[in-house]
C-alpha positions in Angstrom: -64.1 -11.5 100.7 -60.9 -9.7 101.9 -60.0 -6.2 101.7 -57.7 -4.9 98.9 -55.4 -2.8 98.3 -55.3 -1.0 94.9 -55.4 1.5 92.3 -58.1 3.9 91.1 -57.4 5.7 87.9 -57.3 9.2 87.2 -55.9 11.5 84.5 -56.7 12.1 80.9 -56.6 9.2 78.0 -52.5 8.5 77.6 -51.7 10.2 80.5 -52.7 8.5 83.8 -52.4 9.0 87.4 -53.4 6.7 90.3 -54.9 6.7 93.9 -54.0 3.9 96.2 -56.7 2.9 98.0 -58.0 0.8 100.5 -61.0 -0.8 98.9 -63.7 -4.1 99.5 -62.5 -6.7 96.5 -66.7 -6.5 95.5 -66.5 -2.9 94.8 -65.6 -1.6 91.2 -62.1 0.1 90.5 -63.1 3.4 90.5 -66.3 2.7 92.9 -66.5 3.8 96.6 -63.0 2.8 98.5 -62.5 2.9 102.5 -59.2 4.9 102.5 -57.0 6.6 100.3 -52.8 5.7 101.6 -50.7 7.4 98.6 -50.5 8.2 94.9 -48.7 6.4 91.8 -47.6 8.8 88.7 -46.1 6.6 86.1 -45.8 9.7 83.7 -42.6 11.4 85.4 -38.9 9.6 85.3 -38.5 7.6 87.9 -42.2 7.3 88.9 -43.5 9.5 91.7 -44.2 7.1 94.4 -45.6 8.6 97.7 -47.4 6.1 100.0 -48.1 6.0 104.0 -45.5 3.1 105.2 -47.8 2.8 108.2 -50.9 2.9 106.9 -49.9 0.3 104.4 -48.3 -1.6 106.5 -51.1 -2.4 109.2 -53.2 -3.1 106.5 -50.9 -5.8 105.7 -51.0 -7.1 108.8 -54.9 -6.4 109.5 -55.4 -9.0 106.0 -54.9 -7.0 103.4 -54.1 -8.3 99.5 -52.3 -5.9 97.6 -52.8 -6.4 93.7 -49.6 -7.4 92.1 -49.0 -4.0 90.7 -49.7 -2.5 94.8 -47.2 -5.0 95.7 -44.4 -3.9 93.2 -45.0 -0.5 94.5 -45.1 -1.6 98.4 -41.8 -3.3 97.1 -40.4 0.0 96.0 -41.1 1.4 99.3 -39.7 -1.0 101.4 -43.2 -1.7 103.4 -43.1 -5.1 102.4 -39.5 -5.7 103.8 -40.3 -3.6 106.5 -43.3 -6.2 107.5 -40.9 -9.2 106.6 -38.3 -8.1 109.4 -41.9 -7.4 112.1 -42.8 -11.3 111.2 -39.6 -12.5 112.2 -38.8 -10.2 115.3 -42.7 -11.6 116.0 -40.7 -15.5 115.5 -38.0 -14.3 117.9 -35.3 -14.1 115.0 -33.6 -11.2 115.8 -35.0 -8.2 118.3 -36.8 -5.4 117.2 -33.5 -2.8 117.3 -32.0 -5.0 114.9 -35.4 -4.9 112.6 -35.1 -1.3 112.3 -31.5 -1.3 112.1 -31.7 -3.7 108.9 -34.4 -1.6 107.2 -32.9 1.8 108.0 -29.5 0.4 106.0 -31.6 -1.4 103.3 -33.6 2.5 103.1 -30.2 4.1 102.7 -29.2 2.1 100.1 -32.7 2.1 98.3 -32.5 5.7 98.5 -28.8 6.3 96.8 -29.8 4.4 94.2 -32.8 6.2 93.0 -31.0 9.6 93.5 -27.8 7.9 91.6 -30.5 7.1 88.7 -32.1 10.7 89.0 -28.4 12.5 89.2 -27.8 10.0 86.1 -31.0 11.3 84.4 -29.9 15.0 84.7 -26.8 14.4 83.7 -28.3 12.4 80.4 -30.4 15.5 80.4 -28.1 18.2 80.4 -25.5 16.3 78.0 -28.4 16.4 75.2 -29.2 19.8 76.1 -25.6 20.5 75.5 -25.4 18.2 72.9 -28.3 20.0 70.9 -27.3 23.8 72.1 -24.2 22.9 70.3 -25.9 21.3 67.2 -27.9 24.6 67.1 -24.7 27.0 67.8 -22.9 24.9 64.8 -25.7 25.6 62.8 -26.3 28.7 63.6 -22.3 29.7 62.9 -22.9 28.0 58.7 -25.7 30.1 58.3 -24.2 33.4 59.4 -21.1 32.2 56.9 -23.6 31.6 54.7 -24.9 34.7 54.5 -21.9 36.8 54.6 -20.1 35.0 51.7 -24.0 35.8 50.3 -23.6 39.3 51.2 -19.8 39.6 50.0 -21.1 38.2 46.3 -24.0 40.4 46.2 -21.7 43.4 46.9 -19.3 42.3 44.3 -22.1 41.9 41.7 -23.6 45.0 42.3 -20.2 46.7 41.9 -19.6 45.0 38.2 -23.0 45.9 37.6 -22.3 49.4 38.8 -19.4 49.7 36.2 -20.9 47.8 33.6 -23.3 50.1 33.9 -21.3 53.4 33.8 -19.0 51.8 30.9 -22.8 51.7 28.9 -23.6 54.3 30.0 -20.0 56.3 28.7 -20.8 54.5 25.3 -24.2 55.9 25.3 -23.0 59.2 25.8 -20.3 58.9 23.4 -22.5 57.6 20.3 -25.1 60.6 21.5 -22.4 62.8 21.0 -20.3 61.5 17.6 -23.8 62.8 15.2 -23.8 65.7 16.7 -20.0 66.1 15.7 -20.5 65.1 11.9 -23.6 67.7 11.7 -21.3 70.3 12.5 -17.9 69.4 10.8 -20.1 68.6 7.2 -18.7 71.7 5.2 -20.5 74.5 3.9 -19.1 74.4 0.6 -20.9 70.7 -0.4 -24.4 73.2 -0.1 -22.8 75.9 -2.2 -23.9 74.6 -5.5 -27.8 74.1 -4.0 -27.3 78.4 -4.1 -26.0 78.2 -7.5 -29.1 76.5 -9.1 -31.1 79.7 -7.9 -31.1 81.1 -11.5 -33.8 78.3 -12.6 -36.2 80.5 -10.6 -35.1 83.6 -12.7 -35.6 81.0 -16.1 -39.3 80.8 -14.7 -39.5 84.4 -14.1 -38.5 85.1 -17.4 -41.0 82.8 -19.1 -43.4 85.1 -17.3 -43.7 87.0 -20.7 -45.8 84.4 -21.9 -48.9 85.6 -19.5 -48.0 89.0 -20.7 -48.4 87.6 -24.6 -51.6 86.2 -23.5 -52.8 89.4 -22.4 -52.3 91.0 -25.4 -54.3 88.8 -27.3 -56.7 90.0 -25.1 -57.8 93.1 -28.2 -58.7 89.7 -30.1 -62.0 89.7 -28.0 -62.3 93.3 -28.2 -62.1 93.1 -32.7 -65.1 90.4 -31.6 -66.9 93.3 -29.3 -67.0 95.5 -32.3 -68.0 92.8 -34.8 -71.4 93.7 -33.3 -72.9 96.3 -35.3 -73.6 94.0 -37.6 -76.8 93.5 -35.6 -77.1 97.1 -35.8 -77.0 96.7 -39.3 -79.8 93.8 -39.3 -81.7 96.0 -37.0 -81.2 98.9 -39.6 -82.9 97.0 -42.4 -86.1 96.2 -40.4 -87.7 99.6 -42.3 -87.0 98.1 -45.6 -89.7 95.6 -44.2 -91.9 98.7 -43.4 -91.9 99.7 -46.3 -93.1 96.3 -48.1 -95.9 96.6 -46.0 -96.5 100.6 -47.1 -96.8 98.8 -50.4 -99.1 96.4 -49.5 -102.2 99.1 -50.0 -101.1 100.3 -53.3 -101.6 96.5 -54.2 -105.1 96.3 -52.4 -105.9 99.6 -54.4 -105.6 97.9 -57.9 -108.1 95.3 -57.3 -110.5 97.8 -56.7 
């Protein structure tokens, strides 16, 4: 079985990176390999390609089968070309000089156009950069509008509340102030007659005879105190009943 020439994975899941390698076609991909020539990163724009134009190149000759994707990359690199020009100065085609000639002018002009697509890619680059530093600086320029037309409105409605609130607060003051006015300009002369009905206390005073009149009845209970001897009177004829019983013996002494 021949030699290869191939790829071994590295890298994270969605995020590769390869090894080319110089491998036996039996092995696995990622198994044991005989030499390592360069490395493929397909994550970066354009693709890093760095591989050893010699290296690869006598392995070509030595038998060597690139896998297709290899061969697009020894494409890239010009070591397929490169060997294409050594079979035909090997045929007698053209001489060596020329060989090198033709691949030095085919490696200039591969090499302009991947700097023309890398100077295109930065320009790309830096127009969307511009592109979205100006979308931000647009936005950026509303908002601060925005805010001050926010700013100018909250000012203004804090200033009509400010003399909306001193106008209520004038009204207040004034409607504070108007009772206090009538209290003092009600005239005297409306409590004048509240003075003149004074006498009804004298009326009462006056009708304080009655308690006097009361207290001369007072001799009533006195005539009632002296009502009492009659008692005395009652007591005084208890020796009337003495003498009944003084009589009593002048009876007993008749029946004898």
């Amino acid at each position: 079985m021949p030699t290869k020439i191939r790829l071994q994975r590295f890298g994270k899941k969605g995020k590769p990176f390869y090894h080319v390698v110089i491998a036996d076609s039996r092995a696995p991909r990622d198994g044991k390999y005989i030499e390592k020539i360069g490395i493929y990163n397909p994550n970066t724009n354009p693709a890093t390609i760095e591989v050893n134009s010699d290296k690869a190149l006598s392995w070509l000759q030595t038998g060597a089968v690139p896998t297709d994707t290899v061969r697009a990359l020894l494409k890239y690199t010009g070591v397929v070309y490169r060997n294409h020009l050594l079979k035909g100065v090997a045929k007698g085609a053209f001489s060596e000089a020329d060989a090198e000639k033709k691949f030095e002018a085919w490696k200039s002009q591969k090499d302009a156009k991947v700097q023309s697509k890398v100077d295109g890619l930065a320009a790309s680059d830096a127009a969307e950069a511009k592109k979205i530093l100006a979308a931000e600086i647009e936005i950026k320029e509303a908002r601060a509008k925005e805010i001050a037309a926010l700013r100018i409105s909250e000012a203004e409605a804090a200033q009509v509340a400010e003399v909306e609130g001193a106008a209520e607060a004038k009204a207040e003051m004034t409607e504070e102030v108007a009772p206090e006015a009538e209290v003092v300009e009600a005239p005297v002369a409306e409590t004048a007659p509240v003075v003149e009905e004074a006498p009804k206390a004298e009326v009462k005073a006056e009708e304080a005879p009655k308690a006097e009149v009361k207290a001369e009845e007072a001799p009533k209970a006195e005539v009632k105190a002296e009502e009492a001897p009659k008692a005395e009177v009652k007591a005084e004829e208890a020796p009337k009943a003495e003498a009944k019983a003084e009589e009593a013996p002048k009876a007993e002494e008749k029946k004898d």
